[in-house]
FIMI-462157 format. One record per residue (C-alpha): x, z, y. Coordinates in steps of 0.02 Angstrom, whole numbers, plus 50000, padded with zeros to 5 digits. Example, Ala and Ser with C-alpha at 12.3 -4.5 7.8 and 13.67 -1.06 7.14 Angstrom:
506155039049775506845035749947
//
This chain:
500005000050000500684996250159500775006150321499234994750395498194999750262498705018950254498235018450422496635009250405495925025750302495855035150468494795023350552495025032650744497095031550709496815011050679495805009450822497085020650916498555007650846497234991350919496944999051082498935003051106499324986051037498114978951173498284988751315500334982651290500624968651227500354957551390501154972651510502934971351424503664957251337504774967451207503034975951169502924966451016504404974350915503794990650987502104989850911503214985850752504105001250774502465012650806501545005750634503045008250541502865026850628501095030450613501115024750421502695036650387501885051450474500015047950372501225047050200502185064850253500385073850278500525074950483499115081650546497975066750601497825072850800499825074250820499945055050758498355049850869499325060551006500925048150964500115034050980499225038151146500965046451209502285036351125503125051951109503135066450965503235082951043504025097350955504535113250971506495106551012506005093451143504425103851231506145111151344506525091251392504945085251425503985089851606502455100251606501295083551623502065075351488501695091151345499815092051450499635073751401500265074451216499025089951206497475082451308497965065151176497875078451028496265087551091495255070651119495665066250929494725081150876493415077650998493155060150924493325067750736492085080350784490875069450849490975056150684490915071150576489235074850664488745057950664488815058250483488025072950450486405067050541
//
């Protein structure tokens, strides 16, 4: 199974992946081997068990924050990564509910 199809389990991660691919890939020209390099890093982190809202987080980000680099980073970056993380669970939530129903 490739990393594609991993990610194509978690259907709010592959829309994530979309929406980053499209929001990019006409703003910067070496976009394309970037978008490469974030599949290749959203299907490693859904193999090693990451929690789905820190990958949505990366892909919303482009950065994984942890508890080395939270030092490095300003306070509006770690906001961002957690406000990214936070509207996973909102969307989760809400298809959870909408399932329920």
């Amino acid at each position: 199974m490739n990393n594609d199809e991993l990610v194509a389990f978690n259907p709010i991660l592959a829309n994530a992946v979309k929406e980053a691919e499209k929001e990019n890939s006409q703003s910067n020209a070496y976009w394309g081997r970037g978008i490469n390099h974030l599949r290749e890093m959203v299907g490693t982190c859904v193999q090693a068990g990451v929690e789905p809202d820190k990958i949505y987080a990366l892909i919303k980000t482009g950065r994984i924050l942890t508890d080395d680099n939270m030092k490095l980073l300003t306070k509006a970056d770690v906001d961002e990564w957690q406000d990214a993380a936070r509207e996973y669970n909102r969307l989760a939530d809400s298809k959870i509910g909408k399932k329920k129903k």
